[in-house]
LUMMAR-261121 format. One record per residue (C-alpha): residue number from 1; x, y, z. Coordinates in Angstrom, 1 decimal. Layout:
# LUMMAR-261121
NUM, X, Y, Z
...
This chain:
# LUMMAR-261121
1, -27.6, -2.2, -7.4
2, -29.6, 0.8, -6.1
3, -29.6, 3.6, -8.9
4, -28.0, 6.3, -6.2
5, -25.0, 4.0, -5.8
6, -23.1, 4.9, -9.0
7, -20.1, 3.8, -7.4
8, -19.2, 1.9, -4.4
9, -16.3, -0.1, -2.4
10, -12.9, 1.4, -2.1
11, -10.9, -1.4, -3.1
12, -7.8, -0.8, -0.6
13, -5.2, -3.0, -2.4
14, -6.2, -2.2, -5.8
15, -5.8, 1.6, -5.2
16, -2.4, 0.8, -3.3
17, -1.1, -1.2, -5.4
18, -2.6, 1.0, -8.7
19, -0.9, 4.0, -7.0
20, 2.5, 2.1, -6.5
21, 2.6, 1.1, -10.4
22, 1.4, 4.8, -11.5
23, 4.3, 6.5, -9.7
24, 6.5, 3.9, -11.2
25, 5.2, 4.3, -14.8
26, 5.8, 7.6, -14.3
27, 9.3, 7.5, -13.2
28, 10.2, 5.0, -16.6
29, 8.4, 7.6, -18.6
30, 10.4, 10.3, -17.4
31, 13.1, 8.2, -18.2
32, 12.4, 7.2, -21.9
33, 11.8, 3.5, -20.7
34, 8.4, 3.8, -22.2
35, 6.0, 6.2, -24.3
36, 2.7, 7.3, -23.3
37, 0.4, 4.6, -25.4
38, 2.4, 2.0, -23.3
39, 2.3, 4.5, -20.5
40, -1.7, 4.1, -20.3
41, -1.9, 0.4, -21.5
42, 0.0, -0.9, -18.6
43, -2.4, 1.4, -16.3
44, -5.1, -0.8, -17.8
45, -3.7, -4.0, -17.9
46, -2.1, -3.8, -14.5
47, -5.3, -2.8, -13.1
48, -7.1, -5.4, -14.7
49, -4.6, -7.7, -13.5
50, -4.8, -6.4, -9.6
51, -8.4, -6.7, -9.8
52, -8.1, -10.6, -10.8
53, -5.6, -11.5, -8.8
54, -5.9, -9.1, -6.2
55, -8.5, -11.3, -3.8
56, -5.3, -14.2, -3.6
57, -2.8, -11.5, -2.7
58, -5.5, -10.2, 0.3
59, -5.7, -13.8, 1.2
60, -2.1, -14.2, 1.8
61, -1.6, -11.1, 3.6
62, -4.3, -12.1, 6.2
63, -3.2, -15.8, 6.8
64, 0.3, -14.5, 6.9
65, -0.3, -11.6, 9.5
66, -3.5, -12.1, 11.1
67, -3.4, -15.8, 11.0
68, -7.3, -15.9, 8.9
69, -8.5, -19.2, 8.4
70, -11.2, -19.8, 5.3
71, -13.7, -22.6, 6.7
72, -15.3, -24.6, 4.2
73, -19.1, -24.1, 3.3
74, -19.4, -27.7, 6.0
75, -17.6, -26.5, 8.4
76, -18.7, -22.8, 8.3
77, -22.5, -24.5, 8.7
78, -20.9, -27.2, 11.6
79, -19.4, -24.0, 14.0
80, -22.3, -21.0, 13.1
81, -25.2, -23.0, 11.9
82, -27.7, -20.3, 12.3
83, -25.3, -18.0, 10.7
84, -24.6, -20.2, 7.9
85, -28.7, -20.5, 7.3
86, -29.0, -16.8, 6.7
87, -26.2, -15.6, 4.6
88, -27.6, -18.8, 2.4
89, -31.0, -17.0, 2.5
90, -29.5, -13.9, 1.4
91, -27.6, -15.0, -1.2
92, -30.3, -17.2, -2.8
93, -32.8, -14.3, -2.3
94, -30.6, -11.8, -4.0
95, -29.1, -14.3, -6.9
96, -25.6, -14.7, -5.8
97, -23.0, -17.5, -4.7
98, -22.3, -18.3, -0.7
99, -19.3, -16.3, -0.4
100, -16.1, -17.6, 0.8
101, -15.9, -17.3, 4.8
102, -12.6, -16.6, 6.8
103, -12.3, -16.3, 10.5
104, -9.9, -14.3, 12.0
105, -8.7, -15.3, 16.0
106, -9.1, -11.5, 17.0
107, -11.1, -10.2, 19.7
108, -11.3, -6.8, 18.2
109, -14.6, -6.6, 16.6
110, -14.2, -6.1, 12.9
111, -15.5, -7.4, 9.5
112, -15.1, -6.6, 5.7
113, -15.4, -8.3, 2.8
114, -13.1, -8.2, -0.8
115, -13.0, -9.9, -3.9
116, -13.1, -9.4, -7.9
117, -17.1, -9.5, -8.2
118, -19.7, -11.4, -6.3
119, -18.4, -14.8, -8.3
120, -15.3, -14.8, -5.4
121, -16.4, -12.6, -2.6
122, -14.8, -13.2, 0.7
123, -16.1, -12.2, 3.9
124, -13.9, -12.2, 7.0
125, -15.4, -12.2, 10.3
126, -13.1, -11.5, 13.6
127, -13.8, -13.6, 16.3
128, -14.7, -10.6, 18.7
129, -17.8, -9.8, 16.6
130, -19.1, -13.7, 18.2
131, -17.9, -12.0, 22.2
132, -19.7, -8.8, 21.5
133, -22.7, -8.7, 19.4
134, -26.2, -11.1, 19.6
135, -26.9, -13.3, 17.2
136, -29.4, -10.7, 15.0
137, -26.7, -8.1, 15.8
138, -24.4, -10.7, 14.2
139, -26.6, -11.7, 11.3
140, -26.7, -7.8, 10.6
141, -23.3, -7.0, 9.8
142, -22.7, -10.1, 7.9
143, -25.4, -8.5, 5.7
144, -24.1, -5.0, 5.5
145, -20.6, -7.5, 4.4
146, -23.3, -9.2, 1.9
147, -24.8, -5.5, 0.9
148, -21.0, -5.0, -0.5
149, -20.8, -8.0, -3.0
150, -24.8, -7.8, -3.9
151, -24.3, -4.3, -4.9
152, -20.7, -5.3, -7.3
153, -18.7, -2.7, -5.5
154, -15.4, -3.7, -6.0
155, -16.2, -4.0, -10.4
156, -17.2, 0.1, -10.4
157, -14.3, 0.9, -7.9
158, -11.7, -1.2, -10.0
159, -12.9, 0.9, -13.2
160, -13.2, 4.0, -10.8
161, -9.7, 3.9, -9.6
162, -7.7, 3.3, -12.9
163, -9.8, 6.3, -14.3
164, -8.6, 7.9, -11.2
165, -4.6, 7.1, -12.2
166, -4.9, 7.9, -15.9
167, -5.6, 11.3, -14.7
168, -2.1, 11.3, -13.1
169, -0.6, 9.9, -15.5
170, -2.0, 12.3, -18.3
171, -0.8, 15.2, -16.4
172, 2.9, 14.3, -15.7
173, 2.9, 13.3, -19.9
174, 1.8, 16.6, -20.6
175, 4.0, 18.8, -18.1
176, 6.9, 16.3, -20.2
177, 5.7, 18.2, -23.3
178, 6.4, 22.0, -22.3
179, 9.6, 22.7, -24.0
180, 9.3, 19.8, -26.8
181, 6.3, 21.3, -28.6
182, 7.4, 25.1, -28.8
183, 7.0, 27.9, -26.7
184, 3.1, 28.0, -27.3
185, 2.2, 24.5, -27.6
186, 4.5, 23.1, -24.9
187, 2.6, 26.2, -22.4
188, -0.8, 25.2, -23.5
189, -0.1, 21.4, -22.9
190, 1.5, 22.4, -19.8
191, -1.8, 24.1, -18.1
192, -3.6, 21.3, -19.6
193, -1.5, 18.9, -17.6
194, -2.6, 21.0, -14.3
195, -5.9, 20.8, -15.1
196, -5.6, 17.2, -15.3
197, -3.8, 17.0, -11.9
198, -6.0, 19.3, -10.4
199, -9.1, 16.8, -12.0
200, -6.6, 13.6, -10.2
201, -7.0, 15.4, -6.6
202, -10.5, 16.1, -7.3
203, -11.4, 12.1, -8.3
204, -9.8, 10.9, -5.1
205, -11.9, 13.0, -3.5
206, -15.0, 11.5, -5.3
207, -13.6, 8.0, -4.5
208, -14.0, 9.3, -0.9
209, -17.8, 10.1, -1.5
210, -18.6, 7.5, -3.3
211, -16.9, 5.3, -0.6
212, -19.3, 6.9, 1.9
213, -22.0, 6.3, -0.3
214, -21.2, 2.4, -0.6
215, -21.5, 2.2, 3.2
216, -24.9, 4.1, 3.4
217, -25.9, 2.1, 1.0
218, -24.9, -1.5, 2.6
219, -26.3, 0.0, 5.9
220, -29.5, 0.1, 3.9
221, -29.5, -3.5, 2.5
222, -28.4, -5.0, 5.5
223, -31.7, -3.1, 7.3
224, -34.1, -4.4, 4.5
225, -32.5, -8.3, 4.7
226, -32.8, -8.6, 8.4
227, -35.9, -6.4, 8.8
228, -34.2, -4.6, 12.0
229, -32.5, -2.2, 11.2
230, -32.0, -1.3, 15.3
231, -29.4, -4.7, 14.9
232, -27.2, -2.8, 12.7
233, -27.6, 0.3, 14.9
234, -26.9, -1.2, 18.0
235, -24.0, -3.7, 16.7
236, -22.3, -0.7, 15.3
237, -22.5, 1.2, 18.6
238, -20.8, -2.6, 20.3
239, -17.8, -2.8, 17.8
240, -16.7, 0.5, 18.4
241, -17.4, -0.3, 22.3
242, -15.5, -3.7, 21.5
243, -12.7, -1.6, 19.7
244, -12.4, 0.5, 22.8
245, -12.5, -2.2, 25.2
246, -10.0, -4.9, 23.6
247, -7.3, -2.5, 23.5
248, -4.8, -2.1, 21.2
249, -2.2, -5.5, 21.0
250, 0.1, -4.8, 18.1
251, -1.9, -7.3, 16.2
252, -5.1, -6.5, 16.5
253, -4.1, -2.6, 16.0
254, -2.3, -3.5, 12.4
255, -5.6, -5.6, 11.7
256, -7.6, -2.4, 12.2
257, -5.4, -0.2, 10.9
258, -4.9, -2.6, 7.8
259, -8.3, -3.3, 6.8
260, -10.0, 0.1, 8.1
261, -10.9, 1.3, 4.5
262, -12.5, -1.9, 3.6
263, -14.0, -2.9, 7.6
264, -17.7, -2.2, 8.7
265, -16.1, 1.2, 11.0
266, -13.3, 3.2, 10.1
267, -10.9, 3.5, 12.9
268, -11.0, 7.2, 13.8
269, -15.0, 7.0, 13.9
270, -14.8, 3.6, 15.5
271, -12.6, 5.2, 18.9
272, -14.6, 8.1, 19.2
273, -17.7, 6.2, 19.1
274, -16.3, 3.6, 21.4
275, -15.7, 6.6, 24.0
276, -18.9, 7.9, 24.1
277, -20.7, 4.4, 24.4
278, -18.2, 4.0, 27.6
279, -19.0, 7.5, 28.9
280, -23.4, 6.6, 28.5
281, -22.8, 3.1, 29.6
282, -24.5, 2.2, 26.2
283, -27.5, 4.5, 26.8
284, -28.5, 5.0, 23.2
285, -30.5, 8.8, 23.9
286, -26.8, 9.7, 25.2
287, -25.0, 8.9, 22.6
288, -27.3, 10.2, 20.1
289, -26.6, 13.5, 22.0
290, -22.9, 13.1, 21.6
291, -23.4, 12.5, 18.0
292, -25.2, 15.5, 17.5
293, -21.9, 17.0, 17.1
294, -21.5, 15.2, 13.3
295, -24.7, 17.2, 12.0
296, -23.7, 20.5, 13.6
297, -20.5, 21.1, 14.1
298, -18.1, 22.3, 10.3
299, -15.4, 20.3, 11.7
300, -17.2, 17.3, 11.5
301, -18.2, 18.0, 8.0
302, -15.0, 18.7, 6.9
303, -13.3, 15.2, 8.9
304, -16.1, 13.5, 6.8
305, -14.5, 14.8, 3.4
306, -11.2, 12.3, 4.5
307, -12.8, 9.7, 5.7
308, -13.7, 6.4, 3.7
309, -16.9, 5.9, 5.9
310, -20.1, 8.4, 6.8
311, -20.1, 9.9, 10.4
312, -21.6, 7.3, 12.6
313, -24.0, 9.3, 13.9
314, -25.5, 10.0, 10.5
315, -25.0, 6.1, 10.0
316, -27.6, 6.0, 13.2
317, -29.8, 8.8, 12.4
318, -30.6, 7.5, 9.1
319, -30.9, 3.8, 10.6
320, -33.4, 5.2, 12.4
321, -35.9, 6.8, 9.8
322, -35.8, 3.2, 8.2
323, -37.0, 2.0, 11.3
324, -39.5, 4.5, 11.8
325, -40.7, 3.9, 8.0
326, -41.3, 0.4, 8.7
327, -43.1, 1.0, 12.1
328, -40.4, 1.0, 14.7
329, -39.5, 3.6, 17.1
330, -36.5, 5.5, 16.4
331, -33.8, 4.5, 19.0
332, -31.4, 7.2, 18.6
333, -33.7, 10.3, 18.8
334, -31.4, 12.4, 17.2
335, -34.0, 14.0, 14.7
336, -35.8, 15.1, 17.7
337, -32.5, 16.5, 19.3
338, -32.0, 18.3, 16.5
339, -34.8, 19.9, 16.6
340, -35.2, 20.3, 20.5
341, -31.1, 21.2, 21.4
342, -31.1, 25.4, 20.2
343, -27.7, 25.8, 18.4
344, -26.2, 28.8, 18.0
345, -24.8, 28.7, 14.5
346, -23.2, 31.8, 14.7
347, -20.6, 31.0, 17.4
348, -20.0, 27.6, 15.2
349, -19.1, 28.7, 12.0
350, -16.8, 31.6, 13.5
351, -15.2, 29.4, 15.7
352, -14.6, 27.5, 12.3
353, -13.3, 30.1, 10.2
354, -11.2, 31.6, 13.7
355, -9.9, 28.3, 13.7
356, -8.8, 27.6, 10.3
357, -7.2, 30.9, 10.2
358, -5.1, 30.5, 13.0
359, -4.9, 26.6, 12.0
360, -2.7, 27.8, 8.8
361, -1.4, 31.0, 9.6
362, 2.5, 29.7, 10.4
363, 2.2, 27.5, 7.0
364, 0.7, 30.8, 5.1
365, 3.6, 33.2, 6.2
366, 6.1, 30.0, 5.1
367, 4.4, 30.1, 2.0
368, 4.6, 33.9, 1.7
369, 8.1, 33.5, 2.5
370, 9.0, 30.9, -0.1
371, 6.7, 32.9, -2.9
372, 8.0, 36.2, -1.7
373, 12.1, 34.6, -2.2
374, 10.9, 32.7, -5.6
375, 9.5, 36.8, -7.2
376, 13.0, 38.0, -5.7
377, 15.0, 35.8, -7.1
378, 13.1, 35.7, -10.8
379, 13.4, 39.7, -10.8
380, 17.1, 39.8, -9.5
381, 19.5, 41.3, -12.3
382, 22.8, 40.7, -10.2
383, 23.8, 37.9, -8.1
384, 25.0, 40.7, -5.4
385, 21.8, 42.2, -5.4
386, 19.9, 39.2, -4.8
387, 21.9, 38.1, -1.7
388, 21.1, 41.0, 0.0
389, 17.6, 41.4, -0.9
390, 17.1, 37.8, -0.2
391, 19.0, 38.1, 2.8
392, 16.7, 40.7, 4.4
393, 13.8, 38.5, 3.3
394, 15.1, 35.8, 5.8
395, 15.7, 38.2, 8.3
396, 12.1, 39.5, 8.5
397, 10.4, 35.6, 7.6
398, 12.1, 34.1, 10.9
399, 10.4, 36.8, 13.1
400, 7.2, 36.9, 11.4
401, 6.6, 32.7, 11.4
402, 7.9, 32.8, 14.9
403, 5.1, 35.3, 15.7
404, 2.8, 33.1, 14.1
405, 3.4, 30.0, 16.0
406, 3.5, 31.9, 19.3
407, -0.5, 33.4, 18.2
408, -1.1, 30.0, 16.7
409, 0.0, 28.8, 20.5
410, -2.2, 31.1, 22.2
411, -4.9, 30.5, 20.6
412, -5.0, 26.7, 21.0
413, -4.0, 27.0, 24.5
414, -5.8, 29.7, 25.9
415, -5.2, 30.4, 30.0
416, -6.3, 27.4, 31.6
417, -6.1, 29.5, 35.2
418, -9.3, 28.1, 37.6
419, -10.5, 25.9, 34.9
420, -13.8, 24.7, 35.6
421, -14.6, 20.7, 36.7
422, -16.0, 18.6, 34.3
423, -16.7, 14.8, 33.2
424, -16.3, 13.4, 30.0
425, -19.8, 13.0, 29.1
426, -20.2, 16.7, 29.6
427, -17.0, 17.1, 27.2
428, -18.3, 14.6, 24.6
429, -21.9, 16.9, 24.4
430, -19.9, 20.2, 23.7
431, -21.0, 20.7, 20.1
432, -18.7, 23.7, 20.1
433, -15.7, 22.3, 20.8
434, -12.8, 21.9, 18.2
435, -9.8, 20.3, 16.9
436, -8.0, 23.6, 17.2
437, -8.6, 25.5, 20.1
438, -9.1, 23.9, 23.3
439, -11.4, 23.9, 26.0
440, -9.8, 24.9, 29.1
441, -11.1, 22.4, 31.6
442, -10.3, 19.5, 34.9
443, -11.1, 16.0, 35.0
444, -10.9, 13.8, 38.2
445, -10.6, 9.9, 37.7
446, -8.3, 7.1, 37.9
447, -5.9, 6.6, 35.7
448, -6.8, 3.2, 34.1
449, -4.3, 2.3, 31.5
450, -1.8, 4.1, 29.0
451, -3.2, 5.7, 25.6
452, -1.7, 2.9, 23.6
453, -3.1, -0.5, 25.8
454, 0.3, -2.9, 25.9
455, 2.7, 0.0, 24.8
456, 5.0, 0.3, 27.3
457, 6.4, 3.3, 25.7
458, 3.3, 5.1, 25.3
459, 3.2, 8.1, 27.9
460, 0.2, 9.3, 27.1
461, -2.8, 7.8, 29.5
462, -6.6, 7.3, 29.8
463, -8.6, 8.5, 32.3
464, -11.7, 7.2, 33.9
465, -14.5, 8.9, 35.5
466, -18.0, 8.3, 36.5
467, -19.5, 9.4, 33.3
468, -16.8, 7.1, 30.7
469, -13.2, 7.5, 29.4
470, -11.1, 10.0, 28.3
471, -7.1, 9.8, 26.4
472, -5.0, 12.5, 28.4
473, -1.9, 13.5, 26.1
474, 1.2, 14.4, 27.8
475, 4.4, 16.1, 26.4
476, 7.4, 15.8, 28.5
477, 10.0, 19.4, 29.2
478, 12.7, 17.4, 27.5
479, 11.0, 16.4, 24.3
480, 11.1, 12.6, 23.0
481, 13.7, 11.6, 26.1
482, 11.6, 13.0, 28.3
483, 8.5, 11.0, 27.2
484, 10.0, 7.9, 27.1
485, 11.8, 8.1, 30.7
486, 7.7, 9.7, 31.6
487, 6.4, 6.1, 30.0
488, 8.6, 3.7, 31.5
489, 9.0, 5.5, 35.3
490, 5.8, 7.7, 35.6
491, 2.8, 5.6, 34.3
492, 2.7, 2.6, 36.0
493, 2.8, 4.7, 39.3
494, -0.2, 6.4, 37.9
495, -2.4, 3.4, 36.5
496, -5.1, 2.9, 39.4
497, -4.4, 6.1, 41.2
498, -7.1, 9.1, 41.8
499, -5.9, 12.6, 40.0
500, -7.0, 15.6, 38.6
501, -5.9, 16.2, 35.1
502, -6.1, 20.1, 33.9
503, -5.8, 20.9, 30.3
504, -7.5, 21.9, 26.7
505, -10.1, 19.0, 25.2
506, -9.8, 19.2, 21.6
507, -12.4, 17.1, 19.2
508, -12.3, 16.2, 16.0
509, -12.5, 12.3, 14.8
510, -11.4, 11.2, 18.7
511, -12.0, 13.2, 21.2
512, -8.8, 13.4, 23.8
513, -7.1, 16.1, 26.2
514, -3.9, 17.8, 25.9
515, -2.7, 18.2, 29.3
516, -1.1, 21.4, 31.2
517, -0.8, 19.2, 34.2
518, -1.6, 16.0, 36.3
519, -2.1, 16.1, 39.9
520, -1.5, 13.0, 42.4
521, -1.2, 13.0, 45.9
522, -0.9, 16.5, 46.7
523, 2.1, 16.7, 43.9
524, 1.8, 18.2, 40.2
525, 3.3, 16.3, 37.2
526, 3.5, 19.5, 34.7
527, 3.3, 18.6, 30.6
528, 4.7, 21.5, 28.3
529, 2.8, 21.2, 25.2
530, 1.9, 24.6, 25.1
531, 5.4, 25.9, 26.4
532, 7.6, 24.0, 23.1
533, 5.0, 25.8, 21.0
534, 5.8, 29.3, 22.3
535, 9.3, 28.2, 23.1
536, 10.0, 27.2, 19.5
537, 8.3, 30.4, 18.5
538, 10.4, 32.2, 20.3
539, 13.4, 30.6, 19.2
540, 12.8, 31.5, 15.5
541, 12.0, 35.4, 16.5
542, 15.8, 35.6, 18.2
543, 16.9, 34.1, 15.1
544, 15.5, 36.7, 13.2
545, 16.7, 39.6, 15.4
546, 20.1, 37.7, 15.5
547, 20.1, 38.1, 11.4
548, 19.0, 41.1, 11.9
549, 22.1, 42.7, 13.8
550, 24.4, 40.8, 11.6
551, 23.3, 42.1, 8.7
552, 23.2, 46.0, 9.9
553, 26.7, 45.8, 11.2
């Protein structure tokens, strides 16, 4: 194991499952069922237990749903010989058994490996990684799979994530101590117990990062075993493309939605990728452009903190200095666009800081609200006199988080009036844009498909132009009726049809367009996002000024 990779896989059904059992050990505490040394034994043992038995309950899950079939080490070599050869390469060069090989009848692109330890690895490979990628770009993620089981990931994560719920656990046994120990003791066991919780949020966080750092680290193995690293570049850049282009069957999306934490992409990075390999045709210079925006832009920095797996384009970027350190030219380029694109940091980080102001102002004046009631109410000497001053409190909340939503409204949808043209490469390369306030802007394509391929309830819609793709979001003037009666009637009369969409492009993880309106054939098909946010708004102000009058007459 490299000595940077402290800790490593996030074992998804261990940390489910762990999670599950915690709040339950909690709950029998509470109750008196059981004391704390049991409390924190069965942590252990059911962890211990998970992490042994956990591998047969993956097993089930994917024969059961997803239909995986495990191939014998014969037949594995009889259908992908040359395959076959080189995991047994790898393994014998690195000291560990030929793991157990599944095959899932999937054309989305995906792979990920699970088990106890490297004695009972599996590693699953979906059939669309064979449609997609060449055989080194093949070879290549099997390795990254391989980098997983060399480097005993899923040992340090079990040990990781029980340390992880013992935290919990400690914290809810000492909030159950405030009032049993004395004023003073019970108090100081009490802050204790938020410290501890506070240290609990804080560890999943780590689990994050160290997650992250498990798949930089695989990247890296998977780069030295093949001696190309450009296979793992390029075959990442083809499963996201593959993810994008399968579409989403209800199978295949629980497969990636199931396994996302433990697969080679996670699925937010894996769609926004996917776009922008559409929108450059697979031109690697123009995608390393697009991925500029996870080195520069705070949002991306903060999305990272959530996500089990690095930004892709740091994935790339550091793919390619271990190409160039073994004498191959970097593919990507995305050093040198760094260094040749002049960023204006300025405009980003108050565009961050606007944003996440505006982002939480309605949930700050709720929380104002709530604190301002709770101070009322704990300072109140008669039940009279807290009705009426928590009365008046009301009356001026309503107005005040009205006004909030209305600014919040505004701000994300600012006037759209002569909007100028654009194509979605152009709105991929914005490294200013943000998850929170859009960038007024028109699109002209074809309507190729709804949002959700195979949905026919999904009214949202994607949008091709000569550059790539692009999701267009749509929000009917009768909310959740309206949509579906827009899905059903509207889309299919769209799909294949030349329009102009107008609206706000928002990025984050996936990049997509809220739309003000759609225009087809001379007519307009209005959406009303921005209207139910002011409307709402609105609604809560004349609430307010209704209380208001009520309580002066």
């Amino acid at each position: 194991m490299p000595t940077k990779l402290a800790l490593a896989s996030f074992y998804t059904l261990a940390l489910l499952f762990g999670f599950l059992f915690a709040v339950l050990f909690a709950v029998m505490y509470f109750l008196e069922v059981i004391n704390a040394a049991w409390l924190f034994g069965l942590t252990i043992g059911i962890n211990v237990l998970i992490w042994l038995i956990g591998p047969h309950i993956t097993d089930f899950i994917q024969k059961l749903f997803y239909k995986m079939k495990f191939l014998s080490r014969e037949e594995f070599q009889k259908e992908y010989p040359a395959l076959e050869a080189f995991i047994a390469t790898v393994a014998r060069d690195n000291k560990i058994r030929f793991p157990k090989m599944g095959i899932i009848d999937d054309q989305n692109p995906t792979a990920f490996t699970y088990g106890s330890g490297a004695f009972n690895a599996r590693i699953i490979l979906a059939k669309g990684l064979f449609t997609y990628l060449s055989q080194e770009e093949l070879e290549a993620v099997t390795a990254h799979e391989l980098g997983h089981i060399v480097h005993r990931d899923f040992i340090v994560m079990a040990i990781a994530n029980t340390i992880i719920q013992l935290l919990y656990e400690l914290s809810q046994v000492l909030f159950r101590q405030k009032g049993k120990k004395g004023k003073d003791k019970g108090g100081a066991l009490a802050i204790i117990g938020a410290v501890s919780y506070i240290f609990y949020w804080i560890g999943y966080y780590i689990v994050l990062y160290l997650s992250r750092i498990r798949e930089t680290f695989a990247d890296e193995f998977s780069a030295r075993a093949t001696g190309n690293p450009h296979a793992l570049s390029n075959a990442l850049i083809k499963i996201a493309y593959g993810m994008i282009a399968t579409g989403d069957t209800k199978r295949s999306d629980r497969l990636i939605k199931s396994t996302q934490t433990l697969g080679i992409m996670g699925i937010k990075a894996s769609k926004g990728v996917g776009l922008a390999a559409m929108a450059t045709n697979m031109d690697t210079q123009k995608i390393g452009r697009v991925l500029l925006y996870d080195f520069v832009s705070p949002w991306a920095k903060l999305a990272e903190l959530g996500s089990t797996h690095p930004l892709t384009g740091k994935r790339l970027e550091r793919l390619d200095r271990i190409a160039k350190k073994i004498g191959k030219q970097e593919l990507f380029q995305i050093g040198h666009l760094l260094q040749d694109n002049i960023v204006d940091k300025k405009k980003l980080w108050n565009n961050f800081f606007s944003g996440i102001f505006m982002a939480y102002l309605p949930n700050s004046i709720a929380a104002a609200g709530v604190l301002a009631l709770g101070v009322v109410y704990f300072n109140t000497e008669t039940a009279s006199a807290f009705s009426s001053i928590a009365l008046l409190i009301v009356m001026l909340f309503f107005p005040l988080l009205g006004m909030s939503i209305i600014i919040k409204a505004l701000y994300r949808y600012p006037s759209a009036v002569n909007a100028p043209d654009t194509n979605a490469l152009a709105l991929m390369s914005n490294l200013y844009a943000t998850p929170v306030r859009g960038t007024p802007m028109a699109i002209r394509g074809s309507v190729i498909g709804r949002g959700v391929s195979g949905y026919v309830f999904s009214e949202d819609v994607m949008l091709q132009d000569e550059t790539g793709l692009m999701y267009l979001d749509y929000q009917s003037g009768v909310p959740l009726i309206g949509n579906l009666l827009f899905a059903w009637k509207k889309v299919k009369q769209l799909i294949g049809e030349h329009v102009i969409a107008r609206g706000w492009f928002f990025r984050s993880a996936v990049q997509s367009v809220t739309l003000q309106s759609i225009e087809h054939n001379g007519t307009f098909i209005k959406s009303y996002a921005k209207f139910w946010n002011i409307f709402f708004g609105a609604l809560l102000i004349f609430i307010g000024i209704v209380l208001v009058t009520i309580f002066v007459s």
